[in-house]
Kinemage of the C-alpha trace (Angstrom):
@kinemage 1
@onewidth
@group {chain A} dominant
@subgroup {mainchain}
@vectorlist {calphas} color= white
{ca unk a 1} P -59.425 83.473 48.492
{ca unk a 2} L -57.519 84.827 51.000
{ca unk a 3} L -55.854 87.900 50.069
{ca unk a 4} L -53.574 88.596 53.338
{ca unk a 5} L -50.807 86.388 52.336
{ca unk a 6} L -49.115 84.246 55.991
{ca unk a 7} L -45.480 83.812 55.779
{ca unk a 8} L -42.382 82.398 57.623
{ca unk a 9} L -39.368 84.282 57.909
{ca unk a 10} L -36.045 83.330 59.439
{ca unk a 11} L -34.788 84.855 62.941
{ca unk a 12} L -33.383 88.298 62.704
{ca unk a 13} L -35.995 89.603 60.004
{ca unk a 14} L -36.689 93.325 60.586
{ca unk a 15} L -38.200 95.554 58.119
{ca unk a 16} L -36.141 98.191 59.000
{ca unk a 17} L -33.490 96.690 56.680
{ca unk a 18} L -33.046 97.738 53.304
{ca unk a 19} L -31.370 94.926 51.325
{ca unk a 20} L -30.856 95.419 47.281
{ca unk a 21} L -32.630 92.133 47.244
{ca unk a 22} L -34.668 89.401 49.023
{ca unk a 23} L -35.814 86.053 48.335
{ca unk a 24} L -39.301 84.884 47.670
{ca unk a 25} L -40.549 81.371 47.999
{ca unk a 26} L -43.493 80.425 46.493
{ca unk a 27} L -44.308 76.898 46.871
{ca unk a 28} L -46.301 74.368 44.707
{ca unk a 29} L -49.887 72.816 44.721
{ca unk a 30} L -51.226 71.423 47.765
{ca unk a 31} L -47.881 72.095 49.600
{ca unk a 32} L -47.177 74.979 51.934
{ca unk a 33} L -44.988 77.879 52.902
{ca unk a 34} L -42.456 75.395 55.043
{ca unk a 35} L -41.711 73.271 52.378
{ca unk a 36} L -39.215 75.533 49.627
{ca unk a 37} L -37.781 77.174 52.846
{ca unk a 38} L -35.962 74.273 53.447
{ca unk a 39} L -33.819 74.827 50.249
{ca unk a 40} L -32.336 77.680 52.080
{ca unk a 41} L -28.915 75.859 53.709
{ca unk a 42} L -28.274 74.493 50.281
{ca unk a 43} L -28.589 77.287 48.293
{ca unk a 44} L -26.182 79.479 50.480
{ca unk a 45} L -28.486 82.286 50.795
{ca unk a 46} L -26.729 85.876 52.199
{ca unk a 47} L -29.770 87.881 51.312
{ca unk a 48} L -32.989 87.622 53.530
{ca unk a 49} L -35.830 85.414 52.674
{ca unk a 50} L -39.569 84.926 52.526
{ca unk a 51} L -41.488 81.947 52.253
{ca unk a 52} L -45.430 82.684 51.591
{ca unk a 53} L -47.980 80.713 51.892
{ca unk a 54} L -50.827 80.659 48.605
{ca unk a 55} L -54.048 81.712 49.196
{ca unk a 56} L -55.872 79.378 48.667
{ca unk a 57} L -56.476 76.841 51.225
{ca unk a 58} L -56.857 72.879 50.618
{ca unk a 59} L -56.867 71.348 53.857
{ca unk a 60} L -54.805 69.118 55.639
{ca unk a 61} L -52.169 71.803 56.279
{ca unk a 62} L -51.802 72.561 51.703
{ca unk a 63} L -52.494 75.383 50.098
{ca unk a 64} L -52.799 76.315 45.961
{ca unk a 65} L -52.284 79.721 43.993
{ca unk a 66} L -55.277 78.970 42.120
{ca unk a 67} L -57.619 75.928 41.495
{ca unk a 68} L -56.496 73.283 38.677
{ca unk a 69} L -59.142 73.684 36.052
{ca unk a 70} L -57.532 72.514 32.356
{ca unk a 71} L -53.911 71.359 33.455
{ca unk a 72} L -51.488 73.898 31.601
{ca unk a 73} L -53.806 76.455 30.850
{ca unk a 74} L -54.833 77.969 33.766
{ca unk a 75} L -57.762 80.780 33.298
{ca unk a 76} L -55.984 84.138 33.792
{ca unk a 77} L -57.956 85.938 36.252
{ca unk a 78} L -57.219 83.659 39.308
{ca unk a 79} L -53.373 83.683 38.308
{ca unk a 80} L -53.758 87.583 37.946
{ca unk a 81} L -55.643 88.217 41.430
{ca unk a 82} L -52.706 85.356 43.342
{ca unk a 83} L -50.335 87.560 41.677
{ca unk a 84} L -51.936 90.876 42.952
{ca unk a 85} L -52.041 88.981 46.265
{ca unk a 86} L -48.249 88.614 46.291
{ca unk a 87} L -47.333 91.725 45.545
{ca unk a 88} L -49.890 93.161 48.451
{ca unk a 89} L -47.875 90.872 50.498
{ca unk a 90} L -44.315 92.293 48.894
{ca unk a 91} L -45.867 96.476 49.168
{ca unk a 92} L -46.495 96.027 52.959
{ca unk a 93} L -43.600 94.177 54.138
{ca unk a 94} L -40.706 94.662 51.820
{ca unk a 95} L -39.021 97.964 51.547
{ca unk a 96} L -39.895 99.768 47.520
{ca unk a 97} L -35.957 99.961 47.293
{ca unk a 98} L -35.495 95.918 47.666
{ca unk a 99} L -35.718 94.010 44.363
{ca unk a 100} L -37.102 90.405 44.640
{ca unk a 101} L -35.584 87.413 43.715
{ca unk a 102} L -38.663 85.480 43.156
{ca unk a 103} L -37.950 81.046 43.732
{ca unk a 104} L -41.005 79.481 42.727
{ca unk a 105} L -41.635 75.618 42.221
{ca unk a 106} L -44.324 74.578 39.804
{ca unk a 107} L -47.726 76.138 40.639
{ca unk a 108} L -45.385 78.757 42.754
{ca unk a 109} L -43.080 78.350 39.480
{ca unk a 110} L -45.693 80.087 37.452
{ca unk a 111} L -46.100 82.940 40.168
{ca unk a 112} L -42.193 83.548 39.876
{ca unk a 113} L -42.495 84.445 36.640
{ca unk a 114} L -45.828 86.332 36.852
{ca unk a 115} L -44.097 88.437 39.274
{ca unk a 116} L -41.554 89.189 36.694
{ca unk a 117} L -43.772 89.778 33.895
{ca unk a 118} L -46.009 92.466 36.504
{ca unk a 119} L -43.348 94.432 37.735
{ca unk a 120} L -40.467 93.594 35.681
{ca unk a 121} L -38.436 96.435 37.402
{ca unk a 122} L -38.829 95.343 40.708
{ca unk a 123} L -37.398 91.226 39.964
{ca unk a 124} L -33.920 90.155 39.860
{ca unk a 125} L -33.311 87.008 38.701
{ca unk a 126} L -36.658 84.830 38.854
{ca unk a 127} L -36.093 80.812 39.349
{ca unk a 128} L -38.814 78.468 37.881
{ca unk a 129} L -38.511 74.985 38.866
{ca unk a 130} L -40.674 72.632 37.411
{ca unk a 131} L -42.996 75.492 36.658
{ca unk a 132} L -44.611 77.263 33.143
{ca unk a 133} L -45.892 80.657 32.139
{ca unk a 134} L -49.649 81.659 31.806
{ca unk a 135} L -50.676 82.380 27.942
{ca unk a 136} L -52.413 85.638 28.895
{ca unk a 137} L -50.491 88.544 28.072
{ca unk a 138} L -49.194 90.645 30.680
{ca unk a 139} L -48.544 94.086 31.434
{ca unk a 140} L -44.181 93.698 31.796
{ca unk a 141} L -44.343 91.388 28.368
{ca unk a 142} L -42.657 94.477 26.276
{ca unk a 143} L -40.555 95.614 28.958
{ca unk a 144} L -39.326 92.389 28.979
{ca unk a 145} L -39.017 92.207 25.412
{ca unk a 146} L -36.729 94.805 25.337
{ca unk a 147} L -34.958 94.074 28.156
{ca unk a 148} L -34.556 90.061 28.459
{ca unk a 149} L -33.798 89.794 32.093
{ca unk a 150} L -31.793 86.806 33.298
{ca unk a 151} L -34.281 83.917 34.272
{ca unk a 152} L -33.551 80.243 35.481
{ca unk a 153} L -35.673 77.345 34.364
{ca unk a 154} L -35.101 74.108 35.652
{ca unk a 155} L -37.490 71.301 34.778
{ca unk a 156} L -37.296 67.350 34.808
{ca unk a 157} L -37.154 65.378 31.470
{ca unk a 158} L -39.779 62.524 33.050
{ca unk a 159} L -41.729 65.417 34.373
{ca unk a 160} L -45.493 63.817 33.968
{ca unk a 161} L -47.425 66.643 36.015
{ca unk a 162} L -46.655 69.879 34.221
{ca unk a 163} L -49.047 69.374 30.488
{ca unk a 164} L -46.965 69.325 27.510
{ca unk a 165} L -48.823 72.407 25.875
{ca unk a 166} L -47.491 74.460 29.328
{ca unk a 167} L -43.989 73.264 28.466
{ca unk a 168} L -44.426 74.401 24.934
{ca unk a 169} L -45.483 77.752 25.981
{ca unk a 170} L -42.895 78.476 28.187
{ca unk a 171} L -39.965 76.825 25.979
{ca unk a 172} L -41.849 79.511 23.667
{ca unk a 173} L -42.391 82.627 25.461
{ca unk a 174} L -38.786 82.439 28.021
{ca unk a 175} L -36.347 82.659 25.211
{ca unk a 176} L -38.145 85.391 23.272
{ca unk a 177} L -38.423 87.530 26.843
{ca unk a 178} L -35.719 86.465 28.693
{ca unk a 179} L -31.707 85.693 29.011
{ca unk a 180} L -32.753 82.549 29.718
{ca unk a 181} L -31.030 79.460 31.629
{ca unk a 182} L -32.729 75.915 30.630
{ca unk a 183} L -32.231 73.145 32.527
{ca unk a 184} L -33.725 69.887 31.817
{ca unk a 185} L -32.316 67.183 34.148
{ca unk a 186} L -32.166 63.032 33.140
{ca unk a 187} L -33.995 61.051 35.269
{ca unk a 188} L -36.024 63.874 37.312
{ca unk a 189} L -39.412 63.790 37.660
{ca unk a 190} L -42.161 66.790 39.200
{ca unk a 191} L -39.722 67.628 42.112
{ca unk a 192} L -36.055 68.782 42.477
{ca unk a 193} L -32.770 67.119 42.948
{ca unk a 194} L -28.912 68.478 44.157
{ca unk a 195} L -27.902 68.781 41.276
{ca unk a 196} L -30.451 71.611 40.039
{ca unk a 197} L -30.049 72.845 43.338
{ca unk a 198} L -26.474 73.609 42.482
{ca unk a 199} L -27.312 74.839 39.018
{ca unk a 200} L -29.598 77.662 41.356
{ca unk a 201} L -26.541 78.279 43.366
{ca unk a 202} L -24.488 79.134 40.853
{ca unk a 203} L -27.309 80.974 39.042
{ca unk a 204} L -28.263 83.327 42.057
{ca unk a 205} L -24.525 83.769 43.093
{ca unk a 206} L -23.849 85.084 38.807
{ca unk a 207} L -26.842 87.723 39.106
{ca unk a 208} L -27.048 88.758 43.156
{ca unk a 209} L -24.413 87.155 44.984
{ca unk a 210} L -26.693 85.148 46.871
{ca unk a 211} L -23.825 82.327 47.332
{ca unk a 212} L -21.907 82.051 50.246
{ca unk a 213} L -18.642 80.073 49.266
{ca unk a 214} L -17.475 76.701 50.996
{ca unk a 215} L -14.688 79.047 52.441
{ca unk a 216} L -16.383 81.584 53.480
């Protein structure tokens, strides 16, 4: 595993900024750190952004947060050493007074909320799309309990990828530790469509103003 994360950033990063909060994409199995970045124009981002790249690597240009061993259940050691990777990643380049917004689609969907459920006071408003939760206990679970921090969940109803027992966990787990926002979208399969990207719009402009406004 590679444990020094790469990344791309957009023009005009500096670290000498100090933002309240900055995006984090964290992209899915066998894809890459271009791919999420893409989503950036639609969502209307104001903050500055991150898109990382898992560590480890597939070939052929993809890249996983941890190998696929029983689909849903992932063993929680790999999961806890990507998410120990991330936040390496996040302590060197990201100022300690900048909260992270974590965007994460399915494998990088489960490391969105592992970053919240790690360092619950350093996340704003986590996005899971298409993603699940690990059943290992973590060390933010009561924190989070307490606390139920705003989350987004989007997921498609003829999603055949993510294993039911995942989905059962998370549907589980999110509402018990979160203010949570479910989203299950007709017709959707493992991927996203405009119309959850809007849903994320609206959901990052409600909890960090990350929406720029068509009149803006």
């Amino acid at each position: 595993m590679n444990t020094t994360l790469r990344d791309v950033r957009p023009p005009g990063w500096t670290e000498n900024d100090v933002p309240e909060a900055m995006v984090l994409f964290l992209h899915g199995f066998g894809s890459n750190e271009l791919d999420l970045a893409s989503l950036v124009p639609a969502l209307g981002l104001k903050q500055p952004w991150a898109s990382l790249r898992a560590p480890l690597d597939l070939g052929n240009g993809g890249a996983a947060w941890f190998q696929i061993t029983t689909p849903g259940a992932p063993d929680a050691e790999p999961v806890e050493q990507a998410s120990e990777a991330i936040w390496a990643w996040i302590d060197a380049n990201v100022d300690p007074a900048t909260r992270i917004v974590p965007i994460g689609f399915s494998q990088g969907g489960l490391m969105a909320s592992q970053l919240l459920r790690t360092r619950p006071e350093r996340v704003v408003a986590p996005v899971v799309l298409g993603g699940f939760v690990l059943g290992a206990p973590q060390p933010g679970d009561g924190v989070l309990l307490e606390q139920r921090p705003a989350l987004f969940w989007g997921r498609g109803a003829e999603d055949r990828v993510i294993a039911p027992v995942a989905i059962a966990r998370s549907s589980e787990f999110f509402p018990q530790h979160t203010s949570l926002n479910e989203q299950v979208y007709p017709g959707l399969g493992h991927g996203i469509n405009a119309v959850e990207l809007g849903d994320v719009r609206d959901f990052l402009a409600l909890e960090v103003g990350a929406h720029e406004s068509a009149t803006a």
